[in-house]
C-alpha positions as CSV (number, residue, x, y, z in Angstrom):
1,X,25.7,-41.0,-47.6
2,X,23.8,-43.8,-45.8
3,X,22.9,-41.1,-42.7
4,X,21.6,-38.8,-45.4
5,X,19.5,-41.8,-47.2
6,X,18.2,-42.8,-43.6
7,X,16.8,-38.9,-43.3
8,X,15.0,-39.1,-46.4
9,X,13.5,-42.6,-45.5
10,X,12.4,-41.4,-42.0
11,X,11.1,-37.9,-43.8
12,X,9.0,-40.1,-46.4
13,X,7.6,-42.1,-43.6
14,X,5.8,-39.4,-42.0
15,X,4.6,-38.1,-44.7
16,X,2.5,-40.9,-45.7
17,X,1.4,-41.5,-42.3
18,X,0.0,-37.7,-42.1
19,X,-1.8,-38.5,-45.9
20,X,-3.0,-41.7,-44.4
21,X,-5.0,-39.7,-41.9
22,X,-8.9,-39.7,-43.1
23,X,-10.3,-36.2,-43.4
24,X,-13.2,-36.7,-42.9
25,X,-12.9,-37.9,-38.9
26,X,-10.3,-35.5,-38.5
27,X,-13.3,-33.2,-39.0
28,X,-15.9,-35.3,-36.7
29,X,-13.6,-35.1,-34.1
30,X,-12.9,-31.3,-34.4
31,X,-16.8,-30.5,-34.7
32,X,-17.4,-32.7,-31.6
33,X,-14.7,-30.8,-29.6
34,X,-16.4,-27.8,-30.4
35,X,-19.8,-28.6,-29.5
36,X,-18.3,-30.0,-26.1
37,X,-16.1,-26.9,-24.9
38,X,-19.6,-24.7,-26.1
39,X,-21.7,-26.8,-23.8
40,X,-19.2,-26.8,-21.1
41,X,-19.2,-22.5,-21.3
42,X,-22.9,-22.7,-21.3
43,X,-23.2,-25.2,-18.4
44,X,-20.5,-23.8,-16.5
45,X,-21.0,-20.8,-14.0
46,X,-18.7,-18.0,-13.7
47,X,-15.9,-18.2,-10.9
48,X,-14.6,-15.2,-8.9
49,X,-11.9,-15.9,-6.9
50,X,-12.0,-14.7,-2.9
51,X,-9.9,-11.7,-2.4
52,X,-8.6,-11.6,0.9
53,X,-7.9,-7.9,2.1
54,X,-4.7,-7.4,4.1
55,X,-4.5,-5.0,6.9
56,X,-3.9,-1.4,5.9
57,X,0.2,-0.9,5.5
58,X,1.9,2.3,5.3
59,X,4.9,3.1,3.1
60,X,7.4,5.4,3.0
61,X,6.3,9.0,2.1
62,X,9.5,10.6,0.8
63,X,6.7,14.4,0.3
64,X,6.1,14.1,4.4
65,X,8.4,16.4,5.6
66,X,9.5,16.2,8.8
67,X,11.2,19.9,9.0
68,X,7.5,21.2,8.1
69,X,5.8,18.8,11.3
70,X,8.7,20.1,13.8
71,X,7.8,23.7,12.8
72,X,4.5,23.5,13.0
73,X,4.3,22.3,16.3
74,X,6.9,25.0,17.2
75,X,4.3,27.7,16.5
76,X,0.7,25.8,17.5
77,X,1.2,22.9,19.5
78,X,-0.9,19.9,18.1
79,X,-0.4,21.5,14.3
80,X,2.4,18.9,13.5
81,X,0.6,15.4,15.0
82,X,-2.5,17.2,12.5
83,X,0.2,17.3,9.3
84,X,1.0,13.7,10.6
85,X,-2.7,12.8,10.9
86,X,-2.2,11.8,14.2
87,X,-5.5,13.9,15.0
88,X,-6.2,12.1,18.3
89,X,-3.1,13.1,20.1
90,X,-4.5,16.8,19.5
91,X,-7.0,16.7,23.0
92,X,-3.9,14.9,25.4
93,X,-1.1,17.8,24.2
94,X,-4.1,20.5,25.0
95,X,-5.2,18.5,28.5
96,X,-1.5,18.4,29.8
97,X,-0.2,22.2,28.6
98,X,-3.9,23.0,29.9
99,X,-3.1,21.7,33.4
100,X,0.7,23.3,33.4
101,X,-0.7,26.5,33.3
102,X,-3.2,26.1,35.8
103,X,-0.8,25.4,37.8
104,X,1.8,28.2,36.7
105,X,-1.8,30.7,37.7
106,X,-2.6,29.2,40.9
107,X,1.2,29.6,42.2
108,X,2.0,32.6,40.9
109,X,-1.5,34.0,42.6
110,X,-0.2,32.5,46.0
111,X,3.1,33.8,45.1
112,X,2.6,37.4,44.8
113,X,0.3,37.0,48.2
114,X,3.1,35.8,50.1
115,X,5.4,38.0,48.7
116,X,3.5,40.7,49.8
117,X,2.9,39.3,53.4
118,X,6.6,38.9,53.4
119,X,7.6,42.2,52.7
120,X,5.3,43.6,55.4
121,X,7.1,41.2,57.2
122,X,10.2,42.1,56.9
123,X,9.7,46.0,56.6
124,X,7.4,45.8,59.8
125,X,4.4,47.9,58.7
126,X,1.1,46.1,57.7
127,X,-1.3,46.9,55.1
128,X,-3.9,49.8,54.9
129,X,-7.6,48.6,55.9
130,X,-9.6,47.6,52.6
131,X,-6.2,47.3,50.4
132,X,-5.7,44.0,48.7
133,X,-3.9,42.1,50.7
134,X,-5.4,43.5,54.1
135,X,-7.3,40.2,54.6
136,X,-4.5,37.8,54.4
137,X,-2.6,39.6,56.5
138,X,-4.8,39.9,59.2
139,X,-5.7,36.0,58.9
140,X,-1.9,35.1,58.9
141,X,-1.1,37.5,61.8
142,X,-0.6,34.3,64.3
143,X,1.9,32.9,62.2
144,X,6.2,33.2,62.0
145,X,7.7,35.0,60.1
146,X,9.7,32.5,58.5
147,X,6.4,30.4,58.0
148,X,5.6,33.0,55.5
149,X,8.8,33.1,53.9
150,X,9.2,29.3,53.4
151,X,5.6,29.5,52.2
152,X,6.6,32.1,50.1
153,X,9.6,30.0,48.3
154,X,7.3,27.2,47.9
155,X,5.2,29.1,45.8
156,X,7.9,30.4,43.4
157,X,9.4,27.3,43.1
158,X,6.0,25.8,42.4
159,X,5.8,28.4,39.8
160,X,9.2,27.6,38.1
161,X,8.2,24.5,38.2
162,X,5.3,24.8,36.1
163,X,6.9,27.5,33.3
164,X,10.0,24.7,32.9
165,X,6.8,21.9,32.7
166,X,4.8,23.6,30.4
167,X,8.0,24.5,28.0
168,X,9.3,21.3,28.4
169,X,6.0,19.8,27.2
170,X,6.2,21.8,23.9
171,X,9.2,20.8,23.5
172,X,8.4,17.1,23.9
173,X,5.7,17.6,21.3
174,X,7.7,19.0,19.2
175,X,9.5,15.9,19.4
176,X,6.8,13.3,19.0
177,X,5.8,15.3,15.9
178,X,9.3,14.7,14.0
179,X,9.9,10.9,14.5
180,X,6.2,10.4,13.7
181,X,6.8,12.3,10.6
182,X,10.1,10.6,10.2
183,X,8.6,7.1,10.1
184,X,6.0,8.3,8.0
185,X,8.8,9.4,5.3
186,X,11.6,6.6,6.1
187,X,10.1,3.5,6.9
188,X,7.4,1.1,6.2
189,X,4.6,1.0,9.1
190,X,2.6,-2.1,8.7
191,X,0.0,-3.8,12.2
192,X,1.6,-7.2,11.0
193,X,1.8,-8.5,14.7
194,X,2.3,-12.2,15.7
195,X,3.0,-14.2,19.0
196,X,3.9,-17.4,20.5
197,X,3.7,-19.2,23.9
198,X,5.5,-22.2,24.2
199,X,6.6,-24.2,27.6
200,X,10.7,-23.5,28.4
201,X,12.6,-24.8,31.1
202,X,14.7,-21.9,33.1
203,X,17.8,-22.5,35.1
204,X,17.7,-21.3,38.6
205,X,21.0,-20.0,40.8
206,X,22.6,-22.4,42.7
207,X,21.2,-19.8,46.0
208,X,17.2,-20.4,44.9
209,X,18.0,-23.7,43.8
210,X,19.0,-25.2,46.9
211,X,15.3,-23.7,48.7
212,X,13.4,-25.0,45.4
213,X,15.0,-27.9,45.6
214,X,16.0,-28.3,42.0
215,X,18.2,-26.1,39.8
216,X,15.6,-26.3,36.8
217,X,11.7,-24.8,36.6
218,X,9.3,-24.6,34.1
219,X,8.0,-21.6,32.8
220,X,6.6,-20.2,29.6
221,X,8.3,-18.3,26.8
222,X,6.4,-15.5,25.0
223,X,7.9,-14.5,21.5
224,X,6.4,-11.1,20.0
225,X,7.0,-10.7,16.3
226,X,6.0,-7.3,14.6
């Protein structure tokens, strides 16, 4: 009874302390507020914030298939680092199967001459006058034999050499396109890079320490964060 008279006493209070307000400076001070935050948004100038532009990140493509990169390099070399967009490798795959196969044409040219020179050689005749490999054999007539037939190994092998080079090559492109386009459909690729370079103290073995002198130098620690 008393707890619920107490309510009503505490209830009445405030109500006659909100009718004991006046009106009329409620309003003053309502009108003045408004006049204030109006001259404030005429006054004021307009803020932009700074947007600061983070390095460009790559995220994982699940479309990027790397089945379509390996086969395209399987038929055109440089096709799959151009799927990748990795257009710059395109002149360095070209440069090095470009050089393999010079070199696979300028050994198998020296090849065939020597082969030639050998089987003379061996079958002890010589070559009509104004044939192809009349010339050669008349410049190499000084020479052994078996100088001509090493000579002539070194060229074949010089020319295997160069086929298993230049195959080998494609396949290593072949390669470099899948795990690019693997990253490129697994994993995040960001150029967030960081490092450090703080003063360490190393401990030497007991051998260098006794010609140093002491069994502790200092050096400098390099921490690389990617």
């Amino acid at each position: 009874m008393y707890k619920f008279l107490l309510i009503i006493f505490l209830v009445s209070g405030f109500a006659l302390a909100a009718r004991a307000q006046s009106p009329e400076l409620s309003n003053k001070e309502t009108k003045r507020d408004s006049i204030n935050l109006h001259r404030d948004s005429v006054t004021s100038k307009p803020f932009a914030p700074k947007i600061k532009h983070d390095e460009k990140k790559y995220h994982p493509d699940s479309l990027h298939s790397p089945h379509k990169a390996v086969i395209r390099s399987l038929i055109l070399p440089g096709w799959g680092q151009v799927y990748n967009h990795h257009w710059w490798k395109v002149p360095l795959i070209y440069t090095a199967l470009g050089l393999l196969g010079d070199a696979y044409v300028f050994n198998e040219g020296y090849y065939k001459e020597f082969l030639a020179l050998s089987q003379y050689r061996e079958h002890g005749t010589a070559p009509a006058p104004g044939s192809k490999y009349y010339n050669d054999y008349i410049l190499y007539q000084g020479q052994q034999d078996q100088t001509i037939y090493d000579a002539n190994d070194a060229y074949r092998r010089d020319r295997d050499l160069s086929i298993m080079g230049f195959v080998a090559f494609w396949g290593i492109q072949m390669v470099d396109a899948y795990i690019d386009a693997k990253f490129q459909h697994s994993y995040t690729m960001d150029t967030d890079f960081s490092y450090k370079i703080e003063p360490t103290i190393m401990n030497q073995q007991p051998m260098f320490a006794q010609s140093l002198g002491s069994q502790m130098i200092p050096g400098l620690k390099l921490t690389l964060s990617f």
